[in-house]
C-alpha positions as CSV (number, residue, x, y, z in Angstrom):
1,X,72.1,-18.0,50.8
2,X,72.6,-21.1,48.8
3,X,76.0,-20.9,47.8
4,X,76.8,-20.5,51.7
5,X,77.6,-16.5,51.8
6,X,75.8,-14.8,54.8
7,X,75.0,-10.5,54.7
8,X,75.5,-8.5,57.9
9,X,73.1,-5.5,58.2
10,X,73.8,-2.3,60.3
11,X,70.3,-1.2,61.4
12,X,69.8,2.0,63.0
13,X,67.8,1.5,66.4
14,X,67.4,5.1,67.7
15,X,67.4,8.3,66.2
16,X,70.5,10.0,65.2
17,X,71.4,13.4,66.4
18,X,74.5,15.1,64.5
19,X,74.9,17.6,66.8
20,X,75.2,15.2,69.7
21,X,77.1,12.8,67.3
22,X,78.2,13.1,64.2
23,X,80.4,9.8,63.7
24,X,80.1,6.4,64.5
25,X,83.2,3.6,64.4
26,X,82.8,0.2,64.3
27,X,85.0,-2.6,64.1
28,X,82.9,-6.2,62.3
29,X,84.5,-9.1,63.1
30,X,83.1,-12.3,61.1
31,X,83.5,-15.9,62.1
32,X,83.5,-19.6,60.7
33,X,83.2,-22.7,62.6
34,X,85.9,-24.5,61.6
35,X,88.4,-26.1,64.4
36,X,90.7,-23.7,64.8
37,X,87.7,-20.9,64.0
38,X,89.4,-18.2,61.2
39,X,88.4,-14.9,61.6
40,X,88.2,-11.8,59.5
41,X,87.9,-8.2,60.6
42,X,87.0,-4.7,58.6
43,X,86.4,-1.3,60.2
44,X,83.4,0.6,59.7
45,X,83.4,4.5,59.6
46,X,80.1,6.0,59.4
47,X,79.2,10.0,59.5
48,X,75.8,11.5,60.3
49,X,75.0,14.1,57.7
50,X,73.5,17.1,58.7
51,X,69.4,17.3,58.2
52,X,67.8,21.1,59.2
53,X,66.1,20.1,61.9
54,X,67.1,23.0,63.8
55,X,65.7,26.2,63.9
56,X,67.7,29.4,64.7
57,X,67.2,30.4,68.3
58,X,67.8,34.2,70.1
59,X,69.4,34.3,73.4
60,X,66.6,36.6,75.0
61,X,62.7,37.2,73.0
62,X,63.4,41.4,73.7
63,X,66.2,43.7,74.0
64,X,66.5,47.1,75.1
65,X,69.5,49.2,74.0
66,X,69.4,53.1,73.9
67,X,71.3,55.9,71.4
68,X,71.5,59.1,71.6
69,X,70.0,61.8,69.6
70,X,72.0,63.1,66.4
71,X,74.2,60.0,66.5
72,X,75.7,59.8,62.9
73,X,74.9,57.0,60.2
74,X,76.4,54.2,61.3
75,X,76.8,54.4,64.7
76,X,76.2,50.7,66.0
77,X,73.1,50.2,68.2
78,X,73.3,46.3,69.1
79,X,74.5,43.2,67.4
80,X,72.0,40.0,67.4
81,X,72.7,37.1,67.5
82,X,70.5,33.7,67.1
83,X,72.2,30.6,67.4
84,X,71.9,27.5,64.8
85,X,73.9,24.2,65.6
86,X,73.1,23.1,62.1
87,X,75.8,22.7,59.6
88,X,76.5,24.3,56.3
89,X,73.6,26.2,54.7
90,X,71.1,24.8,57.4
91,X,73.0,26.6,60.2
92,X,74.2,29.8,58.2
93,X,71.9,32.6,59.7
94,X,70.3,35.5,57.8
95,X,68.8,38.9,59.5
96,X,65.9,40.8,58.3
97,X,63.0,43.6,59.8
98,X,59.9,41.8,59.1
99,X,55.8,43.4,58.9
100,X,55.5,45.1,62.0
101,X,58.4,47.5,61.0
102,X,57.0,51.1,59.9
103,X,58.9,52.6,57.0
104,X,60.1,55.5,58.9
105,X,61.9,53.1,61.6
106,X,63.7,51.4,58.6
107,X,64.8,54.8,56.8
108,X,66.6,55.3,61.0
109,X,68.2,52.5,61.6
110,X,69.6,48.9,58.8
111,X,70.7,45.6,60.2
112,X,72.9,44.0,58.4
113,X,71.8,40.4,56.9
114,X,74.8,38.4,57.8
115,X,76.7,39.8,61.1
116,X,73.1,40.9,63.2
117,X,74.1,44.3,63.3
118,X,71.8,47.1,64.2
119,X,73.1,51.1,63.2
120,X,72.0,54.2,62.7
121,X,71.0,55.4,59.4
122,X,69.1,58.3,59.4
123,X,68.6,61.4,61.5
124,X,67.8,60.6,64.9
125,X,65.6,63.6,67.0
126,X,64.1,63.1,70.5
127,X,61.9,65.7,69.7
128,X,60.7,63.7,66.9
129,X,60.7,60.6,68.4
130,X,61.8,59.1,71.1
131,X,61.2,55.0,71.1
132,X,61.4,52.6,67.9
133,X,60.4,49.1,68.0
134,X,62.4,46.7,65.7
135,X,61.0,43.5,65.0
136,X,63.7,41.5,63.6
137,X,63.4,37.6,62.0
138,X,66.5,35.2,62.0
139,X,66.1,32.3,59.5
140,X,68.6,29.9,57.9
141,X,69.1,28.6,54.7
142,X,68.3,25.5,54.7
143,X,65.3,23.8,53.3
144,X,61.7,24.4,55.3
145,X,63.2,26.9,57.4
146,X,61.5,28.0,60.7
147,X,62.0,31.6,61.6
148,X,62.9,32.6,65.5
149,X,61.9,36.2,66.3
150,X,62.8,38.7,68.7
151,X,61.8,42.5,69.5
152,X,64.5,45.4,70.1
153,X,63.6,48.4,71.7
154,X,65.5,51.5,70.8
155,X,65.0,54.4,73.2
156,X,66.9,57.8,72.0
157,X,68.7,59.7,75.0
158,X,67.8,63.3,74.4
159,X,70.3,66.2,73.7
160,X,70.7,69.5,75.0
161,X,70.0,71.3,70.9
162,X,67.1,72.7,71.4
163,X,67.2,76.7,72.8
164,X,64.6,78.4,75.1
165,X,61.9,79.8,73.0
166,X,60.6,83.6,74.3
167,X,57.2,84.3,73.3
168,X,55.3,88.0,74.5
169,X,51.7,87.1,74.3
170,X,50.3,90.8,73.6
171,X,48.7,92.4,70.9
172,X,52.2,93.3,69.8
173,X,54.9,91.6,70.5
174,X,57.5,94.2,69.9
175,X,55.6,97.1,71.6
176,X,53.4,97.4,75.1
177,X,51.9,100.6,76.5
178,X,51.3,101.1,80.0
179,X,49.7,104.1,81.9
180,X,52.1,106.2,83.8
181,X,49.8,106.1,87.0
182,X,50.1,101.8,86.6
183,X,50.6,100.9,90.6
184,X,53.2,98.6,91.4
185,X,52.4,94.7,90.5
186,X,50.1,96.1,87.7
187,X,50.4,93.7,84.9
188,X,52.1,94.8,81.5
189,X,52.8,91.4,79.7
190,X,52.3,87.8,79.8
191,X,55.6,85.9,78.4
192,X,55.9,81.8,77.7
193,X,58.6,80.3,77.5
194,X,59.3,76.8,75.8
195,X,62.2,74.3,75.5
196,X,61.5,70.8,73.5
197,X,64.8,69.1,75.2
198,X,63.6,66.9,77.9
199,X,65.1,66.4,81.7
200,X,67.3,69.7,83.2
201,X,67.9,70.4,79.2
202,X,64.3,71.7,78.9
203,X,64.0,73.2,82.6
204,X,63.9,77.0,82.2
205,X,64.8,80.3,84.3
206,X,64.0,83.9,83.1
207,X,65.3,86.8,84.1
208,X,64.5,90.5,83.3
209,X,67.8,92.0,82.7
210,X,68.3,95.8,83.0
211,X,67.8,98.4,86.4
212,X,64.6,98.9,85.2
213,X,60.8,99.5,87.4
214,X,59.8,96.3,86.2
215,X,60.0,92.7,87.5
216,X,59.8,89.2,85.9
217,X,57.5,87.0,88.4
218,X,57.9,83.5,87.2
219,X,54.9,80.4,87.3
220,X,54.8,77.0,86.3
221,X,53.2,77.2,82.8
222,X,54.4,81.4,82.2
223,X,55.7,84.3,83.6
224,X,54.7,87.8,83.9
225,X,56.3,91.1,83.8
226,X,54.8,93.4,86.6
227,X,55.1,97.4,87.1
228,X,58.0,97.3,90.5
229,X,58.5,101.3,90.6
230,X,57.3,104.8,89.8
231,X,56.3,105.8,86.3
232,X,56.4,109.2,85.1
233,X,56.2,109.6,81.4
234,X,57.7,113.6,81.7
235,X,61.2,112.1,83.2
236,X,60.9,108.7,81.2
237,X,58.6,107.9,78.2
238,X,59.7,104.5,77.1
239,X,61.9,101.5,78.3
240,X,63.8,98.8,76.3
241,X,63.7,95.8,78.1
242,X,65.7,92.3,77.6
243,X,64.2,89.0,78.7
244,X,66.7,86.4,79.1
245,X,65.9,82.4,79.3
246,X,68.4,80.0,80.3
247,X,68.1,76.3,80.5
248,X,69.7,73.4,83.1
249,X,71.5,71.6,79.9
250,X,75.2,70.9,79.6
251,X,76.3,72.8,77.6
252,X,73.9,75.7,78.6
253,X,72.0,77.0,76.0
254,X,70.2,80.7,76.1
255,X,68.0,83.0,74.3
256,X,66.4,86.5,74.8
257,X,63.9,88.8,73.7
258,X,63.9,92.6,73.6
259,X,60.6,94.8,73.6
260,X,59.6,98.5,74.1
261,X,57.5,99.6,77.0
262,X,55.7,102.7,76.1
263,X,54.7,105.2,78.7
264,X,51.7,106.6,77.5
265,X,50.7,110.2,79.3
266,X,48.0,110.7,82.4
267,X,46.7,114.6,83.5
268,X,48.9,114.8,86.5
269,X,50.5,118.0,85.9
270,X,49.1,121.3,86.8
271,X,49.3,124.3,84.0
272,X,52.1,127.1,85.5
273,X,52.7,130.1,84.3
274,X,57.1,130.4,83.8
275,X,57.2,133.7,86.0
276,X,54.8,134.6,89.2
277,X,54.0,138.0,87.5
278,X,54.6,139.5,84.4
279,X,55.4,143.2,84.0
């Protein structure tokens, strides 16, 4: 200048990175030309502030976690978390469902806005349902946030609380008539049986229980109860019988069904008179 003062300027050459480095120290040295030369030095302290230029980030795109059925409210499924080396505002995180959720996945399960975590909320049921897909954003604070995404799929483990369910398909469910002169393997009923558990908790045996002249003969899709002795309607007219269904769960669970067999009458009895003669 004209009065003989001279201006330094620090001029940034490359791009700064706070998260690589977020200060700088310099030491400025200024000297004259005088003989001896004088010197004069001042430090320089200088501190990158933070600009959101990053965007949160999830460790994995999809996560699969699984719960079992009739957890209660609360139960943790997984915690999420999406990394953001930003500072203050720029790098706090917020957690949220976005579109694709359905309304009946977000009355089952919450995540909670500031810690990532996923629980239960509602009532849980195989039965009912037995995979939820959570699509769930990440975003930060700061200004012109980018949202990351990721997708968690929830598979429910199914539990043994469903019974075997007995069902006599006859006119009448509680009543079945049979011929006394039915041969053996003649058929009297047609029984299903059906459990909604899933795996060994929805596998089914049946038994007839009882000394009875009947057997249970067992298929893949029903069962049947067959004729498996002599009937005579003069030394027995009728037969309770008990079907019992037991499934492979731990604990076992079991049901049964009682019914009446009716023997109805055939002509196989000859008219006799109570004496050989009468006098």
């Amino acid at each position: 200048r004209g009065d003989g003062s001279r201006f330094a300027e620090l001029v940034v050459e490359k791009s700064l990175d706070r998260e690589t480095q977020s200060h700088y120290s310099f030491r400025i040295t200024a000297l004259d030309g005088g003989d001896p030369p004088r010197l004069g030095t001042v430090g320089l302290s200088i501190k990158v502030t933070d600009s959101n230029d990053n965007n949160p980030v999830f460790s994995e795109s999809t996560y699969s976690v699984s719960v079992p059925e009739n957890s209660p409210p609360n139960t943790p499924v997984i915690r999420l978390n999406a990394s953001d080396p930003d500072e203050g505002t720029n790098g706090q995180v917020v957690y949220s469902f976005y579109g694709y959720v359905n309304d009946r996945t977000r009355e089952l399960f919450q995540i909670d806005p500031h810690s990532g975590l996923v629980t239960v909320t509602g009532a849980l049921d195989y039965e009912e349902g037995h995979v939820y897909e959570l699509d769930v954003q990440a975003k930060d604070l700061g200004p012109n946030s980018i949202p990351a995404h990721c997708k968690v799929t929830v598979s429910v483990l199914d539990n043994n609380d469903n019974p075997p369910v007995i069902n006599l398909l006859s006119v009448n469910s509680e009543l079945v008539e049979v011929s006394e002169s039915a041969p053996p393997g003649y058929v009297i009923a047609l029984v299903r049986v059906s459990d909604r558990d899933s795996g060994l908790n929805g596998r089914v045996q049946c038994r007839l229980l009882g000394n009875v002249p009947f057997r249970l003969q067992e298929y893949e899709s029903f069962s049947t109860i067959l004729v498996d002795g002599r009937l005579d309607r003069e030394q027995h007219d009728q037969y309770n019988l008990t079907i019992q269904a037991r499934d492979g769960g731990v604990p076992m669970l079991q049901s049964a069904k009682s019914f009446t067999v009716l023997i109805t009458d055939e002509n196989d009895n000859h008219p006799h008179f109570s004496k050989p003669y009468y006098q």
